[in-house]
N, CA, C and O atoms as a printed pandas DataFrame, in Angstrom:
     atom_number atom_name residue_name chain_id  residue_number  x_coord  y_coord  z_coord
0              1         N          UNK        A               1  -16.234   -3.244    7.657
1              2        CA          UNK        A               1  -15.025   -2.577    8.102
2              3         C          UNK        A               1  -14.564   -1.575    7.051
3              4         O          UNK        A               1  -14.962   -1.720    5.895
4              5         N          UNK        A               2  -13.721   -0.527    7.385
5              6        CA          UNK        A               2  -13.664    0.432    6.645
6              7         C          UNK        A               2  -11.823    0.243    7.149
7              8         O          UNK        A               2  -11.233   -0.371    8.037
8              9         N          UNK        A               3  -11.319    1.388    5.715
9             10        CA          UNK        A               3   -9.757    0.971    5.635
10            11         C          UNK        A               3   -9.007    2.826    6.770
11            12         O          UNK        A               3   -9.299    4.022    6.780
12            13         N          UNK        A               4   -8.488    2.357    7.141
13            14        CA          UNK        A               4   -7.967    3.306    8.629
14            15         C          UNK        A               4   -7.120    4.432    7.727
15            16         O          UNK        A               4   -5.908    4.248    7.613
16            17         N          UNK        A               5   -7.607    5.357    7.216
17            18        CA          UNK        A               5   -6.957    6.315    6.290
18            19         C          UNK        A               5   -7.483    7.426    6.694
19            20         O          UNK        A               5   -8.662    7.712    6.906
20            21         N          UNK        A               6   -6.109    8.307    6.827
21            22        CA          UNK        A               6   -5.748    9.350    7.387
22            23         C          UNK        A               6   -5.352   10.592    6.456
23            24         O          UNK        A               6   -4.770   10.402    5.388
24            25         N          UNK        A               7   -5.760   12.127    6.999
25            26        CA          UNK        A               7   -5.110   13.123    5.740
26            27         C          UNK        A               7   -3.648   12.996    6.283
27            28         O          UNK        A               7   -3.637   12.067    7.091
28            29         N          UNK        A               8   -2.627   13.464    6.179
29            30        CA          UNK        A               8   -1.575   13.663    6.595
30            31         C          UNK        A               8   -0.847   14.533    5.863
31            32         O          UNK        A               8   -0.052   13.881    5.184
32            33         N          UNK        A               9   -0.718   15.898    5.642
33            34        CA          UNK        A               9    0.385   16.544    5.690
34            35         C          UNK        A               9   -0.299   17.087    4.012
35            36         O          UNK        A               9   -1.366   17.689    3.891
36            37         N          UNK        A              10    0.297   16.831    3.261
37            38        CA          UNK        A              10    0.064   16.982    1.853
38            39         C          UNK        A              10   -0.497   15.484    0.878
39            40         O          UNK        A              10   -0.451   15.449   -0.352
40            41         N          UNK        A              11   -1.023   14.302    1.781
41            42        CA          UNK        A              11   -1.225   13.537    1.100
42            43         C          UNK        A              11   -2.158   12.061    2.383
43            44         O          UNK        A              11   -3.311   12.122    2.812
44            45         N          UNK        A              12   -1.502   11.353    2.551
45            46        CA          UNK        A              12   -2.791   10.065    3.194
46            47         C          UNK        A              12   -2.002    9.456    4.043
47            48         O          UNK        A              12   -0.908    9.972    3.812
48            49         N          UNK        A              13   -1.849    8.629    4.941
49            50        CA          UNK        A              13   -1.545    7.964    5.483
50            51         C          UNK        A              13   -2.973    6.795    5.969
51            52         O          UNK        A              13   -4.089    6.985    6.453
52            53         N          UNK        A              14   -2.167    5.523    5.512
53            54        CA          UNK        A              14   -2.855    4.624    5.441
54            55         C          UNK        A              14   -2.288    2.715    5.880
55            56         O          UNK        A              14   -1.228    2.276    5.436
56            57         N          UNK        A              15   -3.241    1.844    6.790
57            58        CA          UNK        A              15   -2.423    0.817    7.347
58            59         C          UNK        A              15   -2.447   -0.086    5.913
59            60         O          UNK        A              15   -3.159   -0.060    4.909
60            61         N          UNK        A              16   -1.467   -0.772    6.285
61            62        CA          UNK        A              16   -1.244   -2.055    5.495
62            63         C          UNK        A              16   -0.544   -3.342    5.863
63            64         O          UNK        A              16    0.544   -3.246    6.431
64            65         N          UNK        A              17   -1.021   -4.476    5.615
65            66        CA          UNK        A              17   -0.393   -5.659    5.861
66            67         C          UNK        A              17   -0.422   -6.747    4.521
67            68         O          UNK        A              17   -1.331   -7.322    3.923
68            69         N          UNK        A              18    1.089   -6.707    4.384
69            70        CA          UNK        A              18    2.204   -7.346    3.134
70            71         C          UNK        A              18    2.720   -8.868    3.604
71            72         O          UNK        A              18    3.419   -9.331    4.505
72            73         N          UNK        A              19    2.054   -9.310    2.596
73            74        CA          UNK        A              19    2.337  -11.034    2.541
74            75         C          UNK        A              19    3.278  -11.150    1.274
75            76         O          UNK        A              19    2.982  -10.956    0.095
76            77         N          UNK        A              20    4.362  -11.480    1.770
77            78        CA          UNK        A              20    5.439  -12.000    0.622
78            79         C          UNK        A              20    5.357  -13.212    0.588
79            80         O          UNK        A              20    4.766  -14.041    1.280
80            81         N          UNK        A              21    6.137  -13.270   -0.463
81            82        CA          UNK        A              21    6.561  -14.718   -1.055
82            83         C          UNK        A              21    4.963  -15.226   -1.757
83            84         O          UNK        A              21    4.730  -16.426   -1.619
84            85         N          UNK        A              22    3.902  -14.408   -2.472
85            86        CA          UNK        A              22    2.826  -14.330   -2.975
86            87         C          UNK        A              22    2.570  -15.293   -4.250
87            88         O          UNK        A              22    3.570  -15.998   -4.119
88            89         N          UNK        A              23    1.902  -15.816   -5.416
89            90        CA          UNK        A              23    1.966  -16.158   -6.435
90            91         C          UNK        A              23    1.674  -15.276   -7.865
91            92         O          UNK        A              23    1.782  -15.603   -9.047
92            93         N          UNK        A              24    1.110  -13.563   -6.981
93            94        CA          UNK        A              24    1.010  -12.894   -7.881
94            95         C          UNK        A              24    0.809  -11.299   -7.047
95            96         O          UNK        A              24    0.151  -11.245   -6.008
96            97         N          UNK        A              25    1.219  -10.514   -7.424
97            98        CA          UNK        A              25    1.298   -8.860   -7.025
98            99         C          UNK        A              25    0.106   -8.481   -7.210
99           100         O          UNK        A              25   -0.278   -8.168   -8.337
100          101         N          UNK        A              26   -0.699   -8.439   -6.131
101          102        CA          UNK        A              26   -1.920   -7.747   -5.965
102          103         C          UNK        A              26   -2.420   -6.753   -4.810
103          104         O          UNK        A              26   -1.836   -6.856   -3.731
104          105         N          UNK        A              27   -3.421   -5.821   -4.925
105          106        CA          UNK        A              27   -4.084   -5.500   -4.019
106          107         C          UNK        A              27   -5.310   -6.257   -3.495
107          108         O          UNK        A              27   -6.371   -6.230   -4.120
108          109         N          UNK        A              28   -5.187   -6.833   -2.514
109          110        CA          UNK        A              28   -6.805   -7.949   -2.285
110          111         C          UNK        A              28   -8.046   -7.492   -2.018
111          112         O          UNK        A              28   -9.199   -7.833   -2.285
112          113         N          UNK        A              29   -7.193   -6.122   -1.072
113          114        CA          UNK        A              29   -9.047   -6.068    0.055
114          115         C          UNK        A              29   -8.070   -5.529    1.379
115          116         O          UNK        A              29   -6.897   -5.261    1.636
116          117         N          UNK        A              30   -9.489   -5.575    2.049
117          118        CA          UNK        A              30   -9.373   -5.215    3.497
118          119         C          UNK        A              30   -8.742   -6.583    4.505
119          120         O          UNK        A              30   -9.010   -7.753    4.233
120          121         N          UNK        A              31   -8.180   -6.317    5.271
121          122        CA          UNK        A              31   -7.580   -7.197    6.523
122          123         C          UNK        A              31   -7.859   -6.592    7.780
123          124         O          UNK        A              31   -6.864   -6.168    8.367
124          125         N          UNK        A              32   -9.269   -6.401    8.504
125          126        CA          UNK        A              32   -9.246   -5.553    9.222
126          127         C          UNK        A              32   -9.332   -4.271    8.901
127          128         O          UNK        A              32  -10.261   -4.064    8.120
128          129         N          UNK        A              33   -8.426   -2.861    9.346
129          130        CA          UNK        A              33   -8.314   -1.627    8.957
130          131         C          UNK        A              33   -7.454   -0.954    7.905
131          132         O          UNK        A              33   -7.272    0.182    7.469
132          133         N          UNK        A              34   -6.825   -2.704    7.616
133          134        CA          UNK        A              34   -5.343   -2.130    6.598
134          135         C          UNK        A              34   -6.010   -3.017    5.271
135          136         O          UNK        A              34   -6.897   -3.870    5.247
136          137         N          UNK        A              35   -5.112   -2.376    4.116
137          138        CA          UNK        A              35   -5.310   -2.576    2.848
138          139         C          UNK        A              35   -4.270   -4.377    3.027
139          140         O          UNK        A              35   -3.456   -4.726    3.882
140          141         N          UNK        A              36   -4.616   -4.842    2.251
141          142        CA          UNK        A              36   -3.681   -5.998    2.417
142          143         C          UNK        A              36   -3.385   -6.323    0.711
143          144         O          UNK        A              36   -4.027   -6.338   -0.339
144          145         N          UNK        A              37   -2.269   -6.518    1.087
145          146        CA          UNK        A              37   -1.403   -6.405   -0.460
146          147         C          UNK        A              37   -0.119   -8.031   -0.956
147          148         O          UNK        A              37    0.985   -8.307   -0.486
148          149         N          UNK        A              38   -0.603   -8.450   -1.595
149          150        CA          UNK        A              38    0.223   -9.425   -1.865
150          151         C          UNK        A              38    1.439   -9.852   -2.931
151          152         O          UNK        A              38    1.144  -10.265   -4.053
152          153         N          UNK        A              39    2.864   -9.718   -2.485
153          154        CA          UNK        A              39    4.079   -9.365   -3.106
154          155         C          UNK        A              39    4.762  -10.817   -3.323
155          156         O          UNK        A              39    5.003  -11.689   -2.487
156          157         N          UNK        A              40    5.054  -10.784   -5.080
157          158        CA          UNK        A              40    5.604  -11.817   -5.005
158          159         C          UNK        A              40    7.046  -12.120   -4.745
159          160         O          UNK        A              40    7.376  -13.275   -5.015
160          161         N          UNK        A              41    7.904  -11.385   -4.312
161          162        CA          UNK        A              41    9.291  -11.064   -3.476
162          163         C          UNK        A              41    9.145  -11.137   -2.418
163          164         O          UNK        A              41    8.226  -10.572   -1.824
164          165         N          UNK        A              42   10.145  -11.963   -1.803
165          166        CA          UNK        A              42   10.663  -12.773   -0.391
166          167         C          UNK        A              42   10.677  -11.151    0.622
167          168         O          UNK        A              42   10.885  -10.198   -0.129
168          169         N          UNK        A              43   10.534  -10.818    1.809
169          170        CA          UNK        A              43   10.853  -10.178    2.753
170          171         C          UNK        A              43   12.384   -9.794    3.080
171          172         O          UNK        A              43   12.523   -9.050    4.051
172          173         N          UNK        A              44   13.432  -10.159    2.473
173          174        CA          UNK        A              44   14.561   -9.893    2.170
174          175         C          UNK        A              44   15.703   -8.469    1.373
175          176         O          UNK        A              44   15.720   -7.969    0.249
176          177         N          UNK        A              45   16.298   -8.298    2.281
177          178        CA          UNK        A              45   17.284   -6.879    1.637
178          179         C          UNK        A              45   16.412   -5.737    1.319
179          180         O          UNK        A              45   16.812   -4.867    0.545
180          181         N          UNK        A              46   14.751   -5.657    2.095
181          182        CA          UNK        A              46   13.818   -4.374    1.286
182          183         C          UNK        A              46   13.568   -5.360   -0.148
183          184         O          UNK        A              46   13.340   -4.283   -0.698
184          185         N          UNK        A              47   13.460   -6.015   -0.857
185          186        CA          UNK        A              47   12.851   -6.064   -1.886
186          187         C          UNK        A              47   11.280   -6.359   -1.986
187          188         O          UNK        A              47   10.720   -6.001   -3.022
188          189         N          UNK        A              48   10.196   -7.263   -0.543
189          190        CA          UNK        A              48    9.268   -6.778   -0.224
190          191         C          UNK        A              48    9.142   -5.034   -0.385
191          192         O          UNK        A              48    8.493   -4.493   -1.281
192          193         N          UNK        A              49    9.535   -4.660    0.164
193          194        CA          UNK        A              49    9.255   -3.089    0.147
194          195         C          UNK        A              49    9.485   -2.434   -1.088
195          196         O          UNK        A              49    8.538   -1.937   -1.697
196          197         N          UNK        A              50   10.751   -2.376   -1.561
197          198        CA          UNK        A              50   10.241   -1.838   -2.747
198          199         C          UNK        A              50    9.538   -2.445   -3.692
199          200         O          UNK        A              50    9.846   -1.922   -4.763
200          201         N          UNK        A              51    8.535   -3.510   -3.888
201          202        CA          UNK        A              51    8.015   -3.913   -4.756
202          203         C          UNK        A              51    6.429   -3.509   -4.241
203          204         O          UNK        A              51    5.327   -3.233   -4.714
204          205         N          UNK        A              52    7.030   -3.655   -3.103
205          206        CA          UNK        A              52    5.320   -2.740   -2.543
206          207         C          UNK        A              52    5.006   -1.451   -2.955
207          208         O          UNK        A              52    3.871   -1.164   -3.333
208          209         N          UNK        A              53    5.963   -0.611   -2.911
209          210        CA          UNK        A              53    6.078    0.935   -3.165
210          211         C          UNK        A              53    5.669    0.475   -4.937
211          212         O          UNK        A              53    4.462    0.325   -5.125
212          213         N          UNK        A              54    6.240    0.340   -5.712
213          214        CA          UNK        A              54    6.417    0.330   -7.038
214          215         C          UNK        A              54    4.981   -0.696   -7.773
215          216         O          UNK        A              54    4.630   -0.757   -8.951
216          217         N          UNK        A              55    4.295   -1.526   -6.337
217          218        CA          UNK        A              55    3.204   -1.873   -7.522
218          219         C          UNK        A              55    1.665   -0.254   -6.755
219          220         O          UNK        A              55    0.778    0.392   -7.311
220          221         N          UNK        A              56    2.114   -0.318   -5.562
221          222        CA          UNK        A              56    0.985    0.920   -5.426
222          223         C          UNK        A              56    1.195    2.204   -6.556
223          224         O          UNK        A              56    0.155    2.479   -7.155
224          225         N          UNK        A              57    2.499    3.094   -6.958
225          226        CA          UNK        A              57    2.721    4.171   -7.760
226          227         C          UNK        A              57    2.033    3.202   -8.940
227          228         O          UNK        A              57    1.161    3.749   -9.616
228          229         N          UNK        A              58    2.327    1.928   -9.216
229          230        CA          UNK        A              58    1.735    1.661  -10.997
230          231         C          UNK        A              58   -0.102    1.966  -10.871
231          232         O          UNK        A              58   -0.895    2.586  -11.581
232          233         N          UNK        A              59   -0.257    1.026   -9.348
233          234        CA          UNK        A              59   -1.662    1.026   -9.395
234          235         C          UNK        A              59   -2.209    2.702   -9.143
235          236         O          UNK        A              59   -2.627    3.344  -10.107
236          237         N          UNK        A              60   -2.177    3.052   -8.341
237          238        CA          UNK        A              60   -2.216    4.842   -7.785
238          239         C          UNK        A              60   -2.343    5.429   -8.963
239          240         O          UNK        A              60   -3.401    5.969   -9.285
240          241         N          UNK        A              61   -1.347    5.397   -9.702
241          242        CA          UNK        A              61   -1.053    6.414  -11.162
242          243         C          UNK        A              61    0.479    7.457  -10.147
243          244         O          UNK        A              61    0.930    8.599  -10.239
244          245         N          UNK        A              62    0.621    6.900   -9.745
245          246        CA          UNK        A              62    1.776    8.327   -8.892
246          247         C          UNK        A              62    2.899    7.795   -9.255
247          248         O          UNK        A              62    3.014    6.703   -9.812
248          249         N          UNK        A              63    3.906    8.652   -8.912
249          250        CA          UNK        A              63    5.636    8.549   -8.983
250          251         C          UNK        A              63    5.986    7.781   -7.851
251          252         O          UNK        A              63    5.448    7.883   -6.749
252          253         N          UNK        A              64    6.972    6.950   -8.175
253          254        CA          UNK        A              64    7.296    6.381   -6.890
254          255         C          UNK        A              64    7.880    7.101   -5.906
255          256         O          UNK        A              64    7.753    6.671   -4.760
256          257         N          UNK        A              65    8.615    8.302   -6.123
257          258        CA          UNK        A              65    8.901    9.472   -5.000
258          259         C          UNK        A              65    7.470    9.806   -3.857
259          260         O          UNK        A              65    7.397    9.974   -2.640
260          261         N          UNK        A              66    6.953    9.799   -4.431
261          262        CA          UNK        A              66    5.222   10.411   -3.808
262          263         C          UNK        A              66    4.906    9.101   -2.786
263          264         O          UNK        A              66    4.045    9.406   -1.961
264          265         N          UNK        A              67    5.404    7.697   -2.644
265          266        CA          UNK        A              67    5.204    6.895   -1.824
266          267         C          UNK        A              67    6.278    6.566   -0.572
267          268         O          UNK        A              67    7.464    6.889   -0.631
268          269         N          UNK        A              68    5.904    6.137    0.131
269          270        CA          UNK        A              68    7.216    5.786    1.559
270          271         C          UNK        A              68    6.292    5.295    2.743
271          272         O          UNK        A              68    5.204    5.629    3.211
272          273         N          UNK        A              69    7.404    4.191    3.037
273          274        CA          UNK        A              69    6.829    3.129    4.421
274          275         C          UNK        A              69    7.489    4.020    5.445
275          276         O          UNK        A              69    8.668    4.370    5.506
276          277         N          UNK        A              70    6.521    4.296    6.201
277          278        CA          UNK        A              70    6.514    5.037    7.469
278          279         C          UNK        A              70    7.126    4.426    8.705
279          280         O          UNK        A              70    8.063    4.755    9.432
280          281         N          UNK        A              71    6.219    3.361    8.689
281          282        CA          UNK        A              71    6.475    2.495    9.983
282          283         C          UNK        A              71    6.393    1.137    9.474
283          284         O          UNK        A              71    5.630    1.047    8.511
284          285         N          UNK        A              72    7.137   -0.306    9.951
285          286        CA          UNK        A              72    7.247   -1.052    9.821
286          287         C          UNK        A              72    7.792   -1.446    8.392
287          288         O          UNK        A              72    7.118   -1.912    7.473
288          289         N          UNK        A              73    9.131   -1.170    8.386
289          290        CA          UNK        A              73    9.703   -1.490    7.146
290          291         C          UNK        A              73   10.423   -3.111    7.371
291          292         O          UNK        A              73   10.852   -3.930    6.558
292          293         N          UNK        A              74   10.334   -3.115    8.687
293          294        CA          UNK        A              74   10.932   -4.908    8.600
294          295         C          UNK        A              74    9.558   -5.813    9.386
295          296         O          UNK        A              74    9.775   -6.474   10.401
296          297         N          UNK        A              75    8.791   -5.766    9.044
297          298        CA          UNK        A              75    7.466   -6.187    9.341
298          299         C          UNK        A              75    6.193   -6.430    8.262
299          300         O          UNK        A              75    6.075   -5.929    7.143
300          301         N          UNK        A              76    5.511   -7.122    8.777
301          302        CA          UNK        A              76    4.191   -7.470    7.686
302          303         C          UNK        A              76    3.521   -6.007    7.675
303          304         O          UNK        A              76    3.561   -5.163    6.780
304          305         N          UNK        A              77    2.910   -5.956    8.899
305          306        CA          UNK        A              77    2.249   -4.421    9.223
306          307         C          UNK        A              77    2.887   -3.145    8.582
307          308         O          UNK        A              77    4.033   -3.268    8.150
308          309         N          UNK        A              78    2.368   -2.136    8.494
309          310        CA          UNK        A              78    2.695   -0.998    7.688
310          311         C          UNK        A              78    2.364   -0.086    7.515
311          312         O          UNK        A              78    1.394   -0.198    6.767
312          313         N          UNK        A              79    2.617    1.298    7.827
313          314        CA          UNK        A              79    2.115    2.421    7.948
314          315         C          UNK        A              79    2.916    3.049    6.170
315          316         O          UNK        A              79    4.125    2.989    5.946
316          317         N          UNK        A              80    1.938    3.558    5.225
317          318        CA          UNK        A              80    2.318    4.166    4.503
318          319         C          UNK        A              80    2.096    5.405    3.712
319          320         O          UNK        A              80    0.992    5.622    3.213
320          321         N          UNK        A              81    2.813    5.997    3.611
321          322        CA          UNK        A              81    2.391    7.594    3.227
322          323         C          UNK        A              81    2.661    8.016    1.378
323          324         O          UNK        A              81    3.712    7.919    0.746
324          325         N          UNK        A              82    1.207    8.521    0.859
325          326        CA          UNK        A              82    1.370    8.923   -0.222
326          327         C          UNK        A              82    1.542   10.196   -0.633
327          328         O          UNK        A              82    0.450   10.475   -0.138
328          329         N          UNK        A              83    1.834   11.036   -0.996
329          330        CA          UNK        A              83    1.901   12.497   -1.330
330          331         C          UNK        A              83    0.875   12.447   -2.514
331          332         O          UNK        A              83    0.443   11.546   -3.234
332          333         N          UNK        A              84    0.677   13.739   -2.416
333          334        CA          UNK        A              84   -0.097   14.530   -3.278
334          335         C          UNK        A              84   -1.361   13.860   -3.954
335          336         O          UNK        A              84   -1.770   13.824   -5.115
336          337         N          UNK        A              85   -1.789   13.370   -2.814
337          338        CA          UNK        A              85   -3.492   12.545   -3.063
338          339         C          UNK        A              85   -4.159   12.495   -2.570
339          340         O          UNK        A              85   -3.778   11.849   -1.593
340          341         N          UNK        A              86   -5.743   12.901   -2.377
341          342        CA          UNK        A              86   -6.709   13.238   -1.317
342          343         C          UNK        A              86   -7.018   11.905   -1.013
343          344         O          UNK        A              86   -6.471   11.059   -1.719
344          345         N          UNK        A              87   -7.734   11.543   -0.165
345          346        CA          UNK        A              87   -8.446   10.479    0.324
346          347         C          UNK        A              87  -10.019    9.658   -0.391
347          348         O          UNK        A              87  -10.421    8.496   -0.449
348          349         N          UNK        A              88  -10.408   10.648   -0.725
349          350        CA          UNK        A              88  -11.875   10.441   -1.575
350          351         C          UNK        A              88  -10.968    9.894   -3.428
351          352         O          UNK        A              88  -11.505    8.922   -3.958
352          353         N          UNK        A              89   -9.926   10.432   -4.091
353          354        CA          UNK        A              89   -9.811    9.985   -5.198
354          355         C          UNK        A              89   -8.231    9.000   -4.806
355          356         O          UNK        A              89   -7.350    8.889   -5.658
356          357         N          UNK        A              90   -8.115    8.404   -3.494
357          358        CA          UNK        A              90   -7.413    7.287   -3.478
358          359         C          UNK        A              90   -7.994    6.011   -3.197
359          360         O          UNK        A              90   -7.520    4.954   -3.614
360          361         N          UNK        A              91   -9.564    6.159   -2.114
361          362        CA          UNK        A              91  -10.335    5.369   -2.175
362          363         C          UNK        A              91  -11.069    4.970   -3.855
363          364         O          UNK        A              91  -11.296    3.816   -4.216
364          365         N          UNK        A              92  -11.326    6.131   -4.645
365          366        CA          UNK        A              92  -11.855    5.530   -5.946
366          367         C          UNK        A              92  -10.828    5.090   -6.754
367          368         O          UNK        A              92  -11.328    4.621   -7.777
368          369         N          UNK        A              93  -10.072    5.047   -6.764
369          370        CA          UNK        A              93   -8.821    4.165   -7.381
370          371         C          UNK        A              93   -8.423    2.941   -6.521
371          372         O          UNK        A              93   -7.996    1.994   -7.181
372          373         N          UNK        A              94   -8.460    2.826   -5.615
373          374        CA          UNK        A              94   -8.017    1.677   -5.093
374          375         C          UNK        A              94   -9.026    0.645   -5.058
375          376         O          UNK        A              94   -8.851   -0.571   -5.131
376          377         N          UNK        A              95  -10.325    1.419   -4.910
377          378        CA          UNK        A              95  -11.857    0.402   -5.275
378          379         C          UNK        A              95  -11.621   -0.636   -6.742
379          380         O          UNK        A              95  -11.683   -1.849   -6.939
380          381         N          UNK        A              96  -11.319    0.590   -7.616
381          382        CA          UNK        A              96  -10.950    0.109   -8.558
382          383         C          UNK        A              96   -9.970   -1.102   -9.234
383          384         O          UNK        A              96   -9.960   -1.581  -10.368
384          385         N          UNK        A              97   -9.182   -1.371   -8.073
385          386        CA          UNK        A              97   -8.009   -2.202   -8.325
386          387         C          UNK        A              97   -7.938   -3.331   -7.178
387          388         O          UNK        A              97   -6.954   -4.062   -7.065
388          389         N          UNK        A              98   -8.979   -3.405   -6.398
389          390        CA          UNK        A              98   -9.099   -4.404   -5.402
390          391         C          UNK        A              98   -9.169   -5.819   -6.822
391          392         O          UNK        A              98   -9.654   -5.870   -7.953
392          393         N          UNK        A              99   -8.408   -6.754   -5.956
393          394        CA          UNK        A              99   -8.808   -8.009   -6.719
394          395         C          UNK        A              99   -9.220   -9.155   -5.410
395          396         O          UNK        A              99   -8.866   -9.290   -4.239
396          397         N          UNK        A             100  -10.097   -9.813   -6.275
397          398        CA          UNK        A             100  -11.292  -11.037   -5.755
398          399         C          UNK        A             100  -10.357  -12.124   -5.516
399          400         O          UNK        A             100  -10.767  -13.217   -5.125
């Protein structure tokens, strides 16, 4: 399976599905077509979300401005958009940071 990533605009659009309440902040792998990402903050007040946004900009190398949940901000599922990053050097960075 391959991860469902899109050009969009000036940067990627890409799926994701966010498991809170985690034992540690990671990127795992694939879930299907989406990146699947594991947050150790409850689904509560957005703090899932912004901890999602803020561990992709650490992992990415980007500003956290350059990230934003598109679709499904009160949901596991997730549409999210990065600015100013091609697709070929977000796949080699994110290869990079998959954990086992």
């Amino acid at each position: 399976m391959t991860l469902n990533l899109k050009t969009h605009g000036d940067g990627i659009l890409f799926l994701a599905v966010i498991q809170p309440c985690s034992s540690k902040n990671k990127i795992c792998g694939l879930q299907g077509e989406s990146l699947k990402i594991r947050l150790t903050s409850p689904p509560v007040d957005g703090a899932a979300n912004k901890m999602c946004i803020d561990l992709l900009a650490k992992q990415m190398d980007v500003n956290l401005s350059q990230i934003s949940i598109v679709r499904g901000k009160k949901g596991r599922n997730k549409i999210i958009h990065i600015k100013e990053i091609s697709p070929p050097i977000f796949l080699k960075k994110i290869s990079q940071k998959i954990e086992n």
